[in-house]
N, C-alpha and C positions, 0 to 999 in steps of 0.2 A: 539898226532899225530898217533901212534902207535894203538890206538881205533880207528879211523876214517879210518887209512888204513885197517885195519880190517872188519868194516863194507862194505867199500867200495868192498870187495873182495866178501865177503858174495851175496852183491846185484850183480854183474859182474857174479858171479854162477850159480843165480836165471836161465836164458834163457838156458845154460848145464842143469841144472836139468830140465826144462819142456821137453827140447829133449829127456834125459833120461826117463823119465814119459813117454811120447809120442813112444818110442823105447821101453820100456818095456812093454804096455799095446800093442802094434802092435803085437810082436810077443809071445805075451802068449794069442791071442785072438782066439779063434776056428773056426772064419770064415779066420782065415790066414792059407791055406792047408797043411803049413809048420812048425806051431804050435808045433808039435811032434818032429821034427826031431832035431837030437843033437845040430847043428846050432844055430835054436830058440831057445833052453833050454840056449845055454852058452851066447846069446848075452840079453834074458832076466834076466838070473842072476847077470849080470856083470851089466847091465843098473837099475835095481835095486840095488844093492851097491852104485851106483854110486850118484841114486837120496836120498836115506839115509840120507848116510855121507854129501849132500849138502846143507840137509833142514836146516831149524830152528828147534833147540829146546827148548821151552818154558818149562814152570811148568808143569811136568806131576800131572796127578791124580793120589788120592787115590786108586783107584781102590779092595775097599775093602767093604763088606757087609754093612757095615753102615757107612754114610757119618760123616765127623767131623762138630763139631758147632766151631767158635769161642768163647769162655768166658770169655777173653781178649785181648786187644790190645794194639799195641804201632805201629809208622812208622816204626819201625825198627823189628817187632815180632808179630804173632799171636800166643796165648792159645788154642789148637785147643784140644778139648774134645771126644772122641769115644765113641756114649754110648753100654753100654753091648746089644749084642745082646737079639732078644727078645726073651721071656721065659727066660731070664738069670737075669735080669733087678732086681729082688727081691732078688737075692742072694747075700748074705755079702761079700765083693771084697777088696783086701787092694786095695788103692788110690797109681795111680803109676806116675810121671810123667816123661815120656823117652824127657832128651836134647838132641836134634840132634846136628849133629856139625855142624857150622860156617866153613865150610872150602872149600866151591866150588859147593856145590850140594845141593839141595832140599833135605826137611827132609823126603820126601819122599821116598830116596834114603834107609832107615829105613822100609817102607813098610812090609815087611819081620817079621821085629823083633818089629813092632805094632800089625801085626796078631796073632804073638802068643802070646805076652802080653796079648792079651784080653782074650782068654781062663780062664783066672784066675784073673784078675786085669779092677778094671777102671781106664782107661787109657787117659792119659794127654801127648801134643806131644809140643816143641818150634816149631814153624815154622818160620823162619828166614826170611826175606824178601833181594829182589835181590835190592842192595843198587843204581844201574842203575835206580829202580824205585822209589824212594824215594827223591822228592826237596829237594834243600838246604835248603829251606826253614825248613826245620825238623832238621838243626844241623848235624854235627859230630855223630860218632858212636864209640866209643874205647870204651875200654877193660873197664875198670871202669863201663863205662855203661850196657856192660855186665854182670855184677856182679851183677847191681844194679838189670838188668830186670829180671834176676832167682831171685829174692829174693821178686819182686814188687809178680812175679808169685807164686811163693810159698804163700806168705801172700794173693795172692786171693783164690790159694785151702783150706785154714790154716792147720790146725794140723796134724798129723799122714800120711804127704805123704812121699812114695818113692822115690828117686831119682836115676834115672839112667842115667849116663853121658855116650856118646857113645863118644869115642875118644878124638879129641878136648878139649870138654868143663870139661874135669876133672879138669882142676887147679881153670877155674872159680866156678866152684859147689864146691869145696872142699873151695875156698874164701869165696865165699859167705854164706856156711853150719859154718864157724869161725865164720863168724861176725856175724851174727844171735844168734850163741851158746852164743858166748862173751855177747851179749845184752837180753841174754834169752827168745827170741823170742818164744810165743806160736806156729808160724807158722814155725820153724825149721823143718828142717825133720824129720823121724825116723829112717831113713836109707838113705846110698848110695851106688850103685853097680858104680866102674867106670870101665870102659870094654875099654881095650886099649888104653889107654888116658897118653899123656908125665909130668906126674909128675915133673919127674926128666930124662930129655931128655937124662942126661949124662950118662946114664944106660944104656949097649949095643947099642951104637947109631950107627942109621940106614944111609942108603944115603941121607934119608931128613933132620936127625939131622946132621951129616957134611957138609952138604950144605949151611944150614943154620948159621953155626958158620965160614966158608970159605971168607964169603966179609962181608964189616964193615956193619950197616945200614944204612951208606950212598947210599952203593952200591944198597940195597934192593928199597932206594926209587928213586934213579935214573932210577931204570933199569924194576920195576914191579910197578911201580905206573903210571896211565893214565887215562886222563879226558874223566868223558862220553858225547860223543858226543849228539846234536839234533837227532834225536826229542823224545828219551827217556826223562820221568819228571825227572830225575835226572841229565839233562845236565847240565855240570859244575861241578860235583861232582867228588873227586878226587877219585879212584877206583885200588883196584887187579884186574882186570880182571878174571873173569873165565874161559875166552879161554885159559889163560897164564896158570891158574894152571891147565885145560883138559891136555894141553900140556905138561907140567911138568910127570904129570901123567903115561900119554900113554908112553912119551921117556923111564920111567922107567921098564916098557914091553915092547917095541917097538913088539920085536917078537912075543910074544903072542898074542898082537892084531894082526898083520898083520897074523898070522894062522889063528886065530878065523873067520876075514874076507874071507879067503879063504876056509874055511870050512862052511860057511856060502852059498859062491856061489855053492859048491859040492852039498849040501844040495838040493839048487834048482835046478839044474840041474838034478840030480836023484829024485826030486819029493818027497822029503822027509823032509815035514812039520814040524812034533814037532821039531826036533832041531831048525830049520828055525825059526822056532817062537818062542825059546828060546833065539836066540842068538838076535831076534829084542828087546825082552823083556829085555834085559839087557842094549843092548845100547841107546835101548828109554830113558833109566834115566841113565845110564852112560856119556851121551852125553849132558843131561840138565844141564845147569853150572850157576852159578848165581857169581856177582862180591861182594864184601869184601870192605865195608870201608876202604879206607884207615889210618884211626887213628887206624883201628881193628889190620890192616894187620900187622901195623909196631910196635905196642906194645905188640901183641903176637912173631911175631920173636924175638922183643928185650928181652922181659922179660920173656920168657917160654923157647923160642931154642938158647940166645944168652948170657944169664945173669942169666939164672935159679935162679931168683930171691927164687920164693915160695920152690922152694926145699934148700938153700939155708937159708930160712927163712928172709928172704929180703922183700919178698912182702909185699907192700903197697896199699891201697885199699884210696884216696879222702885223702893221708895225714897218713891216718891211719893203722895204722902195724897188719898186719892179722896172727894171732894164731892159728893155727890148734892146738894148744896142749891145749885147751881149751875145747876142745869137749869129754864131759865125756860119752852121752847119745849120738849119732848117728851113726846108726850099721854102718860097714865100709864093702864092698866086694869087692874085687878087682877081676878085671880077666884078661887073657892075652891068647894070641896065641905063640903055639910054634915054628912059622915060620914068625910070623909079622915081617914084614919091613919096616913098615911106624913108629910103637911105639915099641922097640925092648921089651923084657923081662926085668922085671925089673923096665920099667920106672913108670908102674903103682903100682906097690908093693911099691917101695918107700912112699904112702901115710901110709900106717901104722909105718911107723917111725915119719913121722909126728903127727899122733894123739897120741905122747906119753901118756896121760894119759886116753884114752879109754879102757875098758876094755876087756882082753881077749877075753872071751864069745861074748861080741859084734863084733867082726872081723874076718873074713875068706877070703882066700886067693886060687885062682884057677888058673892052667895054663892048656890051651887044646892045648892036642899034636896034630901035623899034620893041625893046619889051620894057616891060615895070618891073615892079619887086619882085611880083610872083613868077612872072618871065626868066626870072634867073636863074632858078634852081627846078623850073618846070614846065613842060607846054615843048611844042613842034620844036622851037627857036635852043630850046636849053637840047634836046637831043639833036638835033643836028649841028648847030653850031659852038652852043658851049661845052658841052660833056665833051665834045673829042679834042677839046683845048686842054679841058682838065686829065681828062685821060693821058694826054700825051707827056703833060707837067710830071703826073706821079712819075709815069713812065721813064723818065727822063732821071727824075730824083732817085727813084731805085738803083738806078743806075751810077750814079753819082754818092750813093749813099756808102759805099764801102770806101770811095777817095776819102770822104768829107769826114769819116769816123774813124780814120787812122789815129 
């Protein structure tokens, strides 16, 4: 009900924003004499905010020097491939593949932290698909199956790739990199960077880690599970929402956006573009949200934020008990933010107690002062000081990976 009334709101908007449109392009147009005067300026900037925040946002693009290929698929996942720019094309590259996370946003939301991958790496991205658009016909999507589909994807790049898990997906990459080890898989990785990702949630837990341990998961599926409406291909399909987690999101700044937006309208007003087009640029993919299986939704709270099963050592993969301490050969790097609030300190470090029998030399551990979540994988701070930590990790493990694979 709760999706329908949603939509419903959405289309009720639609005739406000074309006023809006029709109200912003009137008085920012040059044949309106009045165009200049402070008036115009504040009722165009205001009628632009307005029509923004009201559109749709779909799947942004890449928006980056070379387009991706798919190299594999699934209903539930594209492989999407970046090839090295040209004249770069012949140069020897480790093989990197960055998981986006599952948790609200397009992998594009990464954008950032694919561009400067490529400088130095060929580069592999998960691209999630928005489960609204996916028949039922295609089945369920839970965690298990997540596991499985990093693992189908690995065994298509095969041997010697990288892995970098952005958030989210470190417990499934760290499953999936056991059970490959345990089976000795040629296409295991050679390494894994996990970058702010809840290992072990129970490590400085943040407002989302209290949240989620506060109602039983009854509560979770009464209250954030809802069916996707016609005439999406996925109607019927039981769904998070991703309005539900923008929203979750935003309440947790509430203040910061609501400056940002007012700093946004100042902008236009005094005719002051760059920021103006910094701030669209952000919330053009801040605002794109895609919905969550619900089998995904309710076995990651349960078993990551609520049961900490895998740190714990509990986790189970199809029946079978997944091993991190199996893995003698897969470089481990962990990183964190000194101010993240979504994965506190700590939770990602916990992976190296897990890989108790990995060795030293193959594991390192990083925390960058002064940034948050988003800090980690993006922004000044992540290219100057994290990227050439990680850079140097593959680097290193390339290197190590013909010892390690004897």
């Amino acid at each position: 009900m709760l999706y329908t009334l949603y939509e419903a709101g959405c289309v009720a908007a639609q005739p406000w924003r074309l006023a809006a449109l029709a109200a912003r392009d009137f008085w920012a147009s040059p044949l309106n004499p009045m165009h200049e005067s402070e008036l115009a300026r504040g009722l165009y900037a205001t009628s632009d905010l307005f029509a923004n925040l009201t559109r749709r946002y779909g799947r942004p693009a890449w928006g980056l020097e070379v387009e991706p290929e798919a190299v594999w698929t699934s209903p539930w996942v594209r492989l999407l491939h970046f090839p090295r720019p040209e004249g770069e094309a012949g140069r020897p590259t480790p093989k990197v593949l960055i998981v986006a996370p599952l948790s609200g946003h397009y992998a594009t939301l990464l954008r950032g932290t694919v561009r400067t991958f490529l400088k130095d790496h060929d580069v592999y991205v998960t691209d999630w698909s928005n489960a609204r658009e996916v028949p039922l016909s295609a089945g369920d999507f839970d965690l298990a199956d997540y596991v499985d589909s990093l693992r189908d994807m690995l065994r298509r790049l095969g041997g010697r790739t990288h892995v970098v898990a952005v958030c989210q997906p470190g417990p499934a990459a760290l499953a999936a990199a056991s059970l490959m080890a345990e089976d000795g898989e040629p296409a295991r990785p050679a390494s894994m960077t996990l970058m702010g990702s809840p290992v072990d949630a129970r490590r400085s837990p943040t407002v989302t880690n209290r949240l989620a341990e506060t109602q039983p998961l009854a509560w979770f599926e009464a209250n954030m599970i809802h069916t996707v409406p016609p005439p999406y291909p996925g109607a019927g399909r039981r769904v998070y929402p991703g309005f539900l987690q923008l929203t979750a999101f935003m309440s947790m700044n509430l203040d910061r956006h609501q400056a940002a937006h007012l700093r946004y309208v100042e902008d236009l007003i005094k005719g002051d573009g760059e920021p103006a087009a910094r701030h669209l640029e952000f919330y053009d993919e801040y605002l794109s949200v895609l919905d969550l299986d619900a089998a995904f939704y309710l076995q990651t709270v349960d078993q990551v934020f609520q049961r900490h099963l895998l740190a714990k050592g509990e986790f189970s993969h199809r029946g079978r008990p997944v091993r991190p301490q199996v893995i003698t050969d897969i470089g481990l790097l962990t990183i964190e933010g000194e101010n993240d609030d979504i994965s506190g300190v700590g939770q990602t470090q916990a992976a190296h107690a897990l890989l108790s029998a990995l060795p030293a030399e193959l594991k390192a551990d990083y925390v960058q002062p002064q940034v948050g979540h988003y800090g980690v994988f993006n922004g000044q701070r992540f290219e100057d000081e994290i990227y050439p930590r990680v850079r140097e990790f593959i680097g290193r493990m390339e290197l190590a990976f013909d010892t390690t694979r004897r």
